[in-house]
Structure formats: structure tokens, C-alpha cells
C-alpha positions in Angstrom: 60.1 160.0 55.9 59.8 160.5 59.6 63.2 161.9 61.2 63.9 158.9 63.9 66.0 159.9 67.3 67.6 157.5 70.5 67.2 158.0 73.8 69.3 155.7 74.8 71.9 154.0 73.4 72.0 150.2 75.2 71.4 146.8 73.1 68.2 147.2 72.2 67.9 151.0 70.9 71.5 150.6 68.9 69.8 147.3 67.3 66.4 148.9 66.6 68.8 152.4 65.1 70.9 149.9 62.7 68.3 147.5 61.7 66.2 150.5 61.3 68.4 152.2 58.9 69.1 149.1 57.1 66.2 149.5 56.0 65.9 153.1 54.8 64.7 154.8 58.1 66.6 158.2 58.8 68.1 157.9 62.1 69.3 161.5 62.8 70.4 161.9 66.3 71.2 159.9 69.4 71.7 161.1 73.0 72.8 158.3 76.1 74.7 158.6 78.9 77.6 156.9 78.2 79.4 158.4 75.7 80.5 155.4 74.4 77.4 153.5 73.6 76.1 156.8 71.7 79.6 157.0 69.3 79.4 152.7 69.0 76.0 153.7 67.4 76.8 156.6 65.6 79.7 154.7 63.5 77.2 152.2 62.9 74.8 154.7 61.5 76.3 157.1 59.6 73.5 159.5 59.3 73.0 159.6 63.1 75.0 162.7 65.2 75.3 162.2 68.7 73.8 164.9 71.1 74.6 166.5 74.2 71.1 166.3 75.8 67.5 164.4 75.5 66.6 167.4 74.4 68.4 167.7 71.2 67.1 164.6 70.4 63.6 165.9 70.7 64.0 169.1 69.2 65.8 167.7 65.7 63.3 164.6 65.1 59.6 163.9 64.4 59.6 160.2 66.3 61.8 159.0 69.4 62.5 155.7 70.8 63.3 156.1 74.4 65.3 152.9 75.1 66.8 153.7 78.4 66.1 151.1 81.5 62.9 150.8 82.2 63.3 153.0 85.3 64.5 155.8 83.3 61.6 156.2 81.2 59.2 158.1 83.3 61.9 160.8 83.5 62.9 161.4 80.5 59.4 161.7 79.4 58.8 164.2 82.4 62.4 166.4 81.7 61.8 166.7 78.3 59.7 169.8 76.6 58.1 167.5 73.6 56.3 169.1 70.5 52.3 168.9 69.2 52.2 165.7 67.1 55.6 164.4 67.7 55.8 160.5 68.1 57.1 159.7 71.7 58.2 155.2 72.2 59.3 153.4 74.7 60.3 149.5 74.6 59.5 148.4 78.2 57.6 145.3 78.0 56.2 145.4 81.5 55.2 149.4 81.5 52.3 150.4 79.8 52.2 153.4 77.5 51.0 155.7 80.6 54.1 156.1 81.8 54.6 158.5 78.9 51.9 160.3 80.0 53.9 164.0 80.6 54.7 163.5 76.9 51.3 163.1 76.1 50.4 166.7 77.7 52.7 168.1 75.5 50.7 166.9 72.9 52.6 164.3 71.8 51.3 161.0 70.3 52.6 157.9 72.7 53.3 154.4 72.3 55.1 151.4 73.3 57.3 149.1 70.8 58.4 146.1 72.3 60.6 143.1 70.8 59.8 139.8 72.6 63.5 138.8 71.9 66.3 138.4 74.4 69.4 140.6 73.8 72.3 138.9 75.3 75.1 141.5 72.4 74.3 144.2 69.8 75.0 141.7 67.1 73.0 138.8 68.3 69.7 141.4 68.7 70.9 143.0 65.3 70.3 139.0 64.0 67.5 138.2 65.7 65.4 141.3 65.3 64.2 139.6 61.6 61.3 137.2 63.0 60.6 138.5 66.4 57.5 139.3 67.6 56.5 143.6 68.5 54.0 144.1 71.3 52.3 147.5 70.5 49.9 150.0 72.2 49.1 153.2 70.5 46.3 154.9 69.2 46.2 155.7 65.9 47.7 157.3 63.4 50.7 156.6 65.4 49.9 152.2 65.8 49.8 152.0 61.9 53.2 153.3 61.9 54.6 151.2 64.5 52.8 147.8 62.4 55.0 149.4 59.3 58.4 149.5 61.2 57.5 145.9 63.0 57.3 144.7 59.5 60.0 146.4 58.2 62.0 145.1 60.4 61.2 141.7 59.4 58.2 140.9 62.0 55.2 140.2 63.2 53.1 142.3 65.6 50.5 142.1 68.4 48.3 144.7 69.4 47.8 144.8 73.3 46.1 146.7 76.0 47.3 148.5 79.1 45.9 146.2 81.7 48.0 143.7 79.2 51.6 144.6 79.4 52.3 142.9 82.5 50.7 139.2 82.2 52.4 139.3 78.8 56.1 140.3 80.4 55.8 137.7 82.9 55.2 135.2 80.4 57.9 136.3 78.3 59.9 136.1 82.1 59.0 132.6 82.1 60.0 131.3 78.5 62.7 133.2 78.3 64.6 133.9 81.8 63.2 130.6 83.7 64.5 128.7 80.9 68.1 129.7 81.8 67.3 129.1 85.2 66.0 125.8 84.6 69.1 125.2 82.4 71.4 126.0 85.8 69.6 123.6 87.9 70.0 120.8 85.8 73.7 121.1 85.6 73.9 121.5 88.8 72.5 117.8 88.6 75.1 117.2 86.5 77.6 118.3 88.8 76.6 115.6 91.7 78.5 113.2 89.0 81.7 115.4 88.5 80.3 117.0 85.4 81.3 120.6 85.2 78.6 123.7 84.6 80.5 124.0 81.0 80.5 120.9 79.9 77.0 119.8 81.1 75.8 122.8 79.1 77.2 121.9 76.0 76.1 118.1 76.5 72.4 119.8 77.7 72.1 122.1 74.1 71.3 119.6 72.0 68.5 118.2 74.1 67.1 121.7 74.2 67.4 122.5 70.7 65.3 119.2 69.6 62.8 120.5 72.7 62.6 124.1 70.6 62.2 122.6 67.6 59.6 120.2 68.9 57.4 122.9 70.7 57.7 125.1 66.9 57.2 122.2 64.9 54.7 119.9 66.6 53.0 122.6 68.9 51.3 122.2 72.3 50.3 120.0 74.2 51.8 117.3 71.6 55.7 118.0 71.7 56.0 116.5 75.2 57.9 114.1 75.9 59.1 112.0 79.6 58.3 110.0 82.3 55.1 112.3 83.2 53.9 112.0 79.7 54.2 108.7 79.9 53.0 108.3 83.0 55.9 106.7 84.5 55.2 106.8 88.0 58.6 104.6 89.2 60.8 107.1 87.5 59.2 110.1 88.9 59.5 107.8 92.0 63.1 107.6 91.8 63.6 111.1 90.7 62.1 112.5 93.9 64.4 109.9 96.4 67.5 110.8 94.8 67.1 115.1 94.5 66.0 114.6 98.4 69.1 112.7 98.8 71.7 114.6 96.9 69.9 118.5 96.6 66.6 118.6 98.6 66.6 121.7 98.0 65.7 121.1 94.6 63.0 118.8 95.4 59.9 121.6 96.0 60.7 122.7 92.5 60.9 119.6 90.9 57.3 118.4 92.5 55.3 122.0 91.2 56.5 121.4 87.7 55.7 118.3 87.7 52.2 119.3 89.0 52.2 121.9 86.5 53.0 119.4 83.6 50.5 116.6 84.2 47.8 119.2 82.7 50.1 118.9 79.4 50.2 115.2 79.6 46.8 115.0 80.2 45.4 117.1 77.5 48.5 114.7 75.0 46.4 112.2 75.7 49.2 109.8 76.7 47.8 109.4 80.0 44.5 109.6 82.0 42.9 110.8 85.2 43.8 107.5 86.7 47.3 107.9 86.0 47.2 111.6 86.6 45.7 111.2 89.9 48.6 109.1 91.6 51.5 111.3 89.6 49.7 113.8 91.6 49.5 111.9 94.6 53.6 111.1 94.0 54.4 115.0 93.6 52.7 116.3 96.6 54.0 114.0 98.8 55.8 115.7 102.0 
């Protein structure tokens, strides 16, 4: 079996090192910055010895995971003598695999091994690894190993492209990050009725858990729900006076997702053009 080193040491590579070794991979050496997150890793792992440089890393293993910011990446793959045949990975989701490109000259095989999962602790990634979906790009023989360790690790796997990468991190930007944000807007709502930010979250988590569950279960375009898939147009009415009463600032981004849901509603079934027409008229009123 393939000797596996970290470069890098954050959430994700100390997740990938653990679950990794859970399951029989050899994790042999680790080097990051901060001391810290190396040795936090290295307890974890007890076959894993903490180096001094990226170097060591290279020199004492067959594959490396570079998991350092994204920023980072391009230099340690550029300050680093790597070996004829070694396995070189980074996890960016937005960077294709050229930015390992100085790797590459070396002769190195390249890829990228991304977890579309959000990593808010070591022990929630290490629990939510199992069922995540891998983004890969490789060539082979080095994409057949990534498909083994996406499956070993309890996943599923998609193949992508270069020109890829980026449409696919912006989505994940929008389910994952845009959700919170959309969370902090409506209890901000919330708070225009003396609700605090904690406890309109905890009241709000319910209603997104039955969303979730609705979107896996039931599936697009059918798992929506409201007064735009109902075409409701005197809800939507009165939605609009009150956020330019009480936040207008609000108000643009309430009208574009509307806009953007109608689409949904539309293709339910719930409604037609008719209907979609005036919620359209409604929503891009000045």
C-alpha cells in the first residue's frame, strides 16, 4: 500500500489523515505550519511522524495530499523537488489540477480530491466524510486510485474537467455558504419583532431540516413549497410593503429570488404563465 503524507494539517487534511487510516491507509508523515495542528494529527494517527519541512513529506511517501489554503498550493508545489511517479493532490474545489503543474515537470502524476462537504470542526468533517460526494480530475493510473479512496471513505465520486472546477465551486458557494446567509437574513426578520439571532435560529432549524429533507426526499422542482408556488400574489404583495418598510434594504434580494423561484413553481406545475406573469410583474416593481 501507497505510503500517504500531509501537507497541511487544517480540518480537512487531519479529517481525510484519520478517516483515511481508519480504514487501513498508511499515513506516514505530516508537515504544517503550525505545530500544533501537525502533533493534533499525529496523536490521532499513530503511524504518522511529524516533519520539519514539505520536503520530508515528499521524500518519505509515494502520494501527498497538499491541504493547505488554497493560496498556498501553487507554492508548495513550486518549492518542493517531487519524484518520477509520485502522486501529488490537492483539495481546492475552485483550482484546477494545473496549479500543480511544477509537480508535474518533476514527473509527478497530479490530481485534485475534493469533498463537497462543509467543515465547520475536525470531528464534524471526520462524521461527515462517510456519504459526501469527491470531485476528481486526474489522468490515469492515478483517477482509479482516487475512485478507491472516495469509496473507501464511504463516498461517491464525480469525475470533472478543468474548465469545470469553478461553475461547480460556485454552486457548492451557493448551497452551502448562501444558505447561511439566507439563514442570517431571516432572523434578522425575526429581530424587527424582538426575537433574538439565537433564538430565531433555533425556532428557524426545524423549518430547514423538513426543507432538506424535502429537496432529498421528494427532489426538484416538486419539494417547493409557499406563496410563489402557490401563486399567492397578495402575500408576496404584503411581503414586499412590509421589508420596504422595516429593512428596504432587504427588499432587492427578496424580489431576484423570487424571480429566480417562479421557474421552480412553474415547472411544479402549481402555477401557470398567467400567474407567473403578474408574480413577475409584483417582483420587479420599482
Amino acid at each position: 500500500m501507497l505510503a500517504i503524507g500531509f501537507i497541511g494539517a487544517g480540518t480537512v487534511g487531519t479529517a481525510l489523515a484519520i478517516r483515511l487510516a481508519q480504514q487501513g491507509y498508511q499515513i506516514t508523515a505530516v508537515y504544517s505550519r503550525s505545530l500544533t495542528s501537525a502533533e493534533r494529527l499525529a496523536e490521532r494517527v499513530s503511524s504518522c511522524r511529524i516533519c520539519n519541512v514539505p520536503q520530508e513529506v515528499a521524500d518519505a511517501t509515494q502520494l501527498v495530499f497538499i491541504t493547505t489554503p488554497d493560496d498556498a498550493i501553487p507554492y508548495v508545489a513550486a518549492e518542493v523537488k517531487w519524484h518520477q511517479g509520485q502522486n501529488i493532490i490537492h483539495c481546492s474545489g475552485a483550482d484546477s489540477v494545473s496549479i500543480l503543474e511544477p509537480a508535474r515537470r518533476y514527473g509527478a502524476n497530479t490530481g485534485c480530491f475534493h469533498p463537497l462537504q462543509t467543515f465547520a470542526s475536525v470531528e464534524k468533517a471526520i462524521n461527515t466524510l462517510p456519504g459526501s460526494t469527491f470531485a476528481l480530475e486526474a489522468e490515469e493510473p492515478l483517477l482509479a486510485t482516487l475512485k478507491e479512496i472516495a469509496t473507501a471513505l464511504g463516498g461517491s465520486w464525480i469525475v470533472l474537467k478543468a474548465s469545470d472546477k469553478v461553475m461547480y465551486h460556485a454552486a457548492a458557494v451557493f448551497a452551502c455558504n448562501y444558505l447561511v446567509t439566507l439563514v442570517k437574513l431571516a432572523t434578522d426578520l425575526w429581530q424587527t419583532f424582538g426575537i433574538s439571532q439565537n433564538k430565531a435560529t433555533k425556532a428557524l432549524m426545524p423549518l430547514l431540516r423538513g426543507t432538506m429533507g424535502n429537496i432529498e426526499d421528494i427532489g426538484l422542482p416538486n419539494c417547493l413549497t409557499g406563496p410563489i408556488a402557490r401563486g399567492d400574489l397578495g402575500t408576496i404583495s404584503k411581503h414586499l410593503e412590509a421589508l420596504e418598510r422595516g429593512i428596504p434594504s432587504l427588499l432587492e434580494t427578496y424580489k431576484e429570488l423570487g424571480l429566480q423561484t417562479i421557474p421552480v413553481a412553474l415547472a411544479k406545475g402549481r402555477i401557470d404563465t398567467e400567474i407567473a406573469g403578474e408574480l413577475q410583474t409584483i417582483l420587479k416593481k420599482n
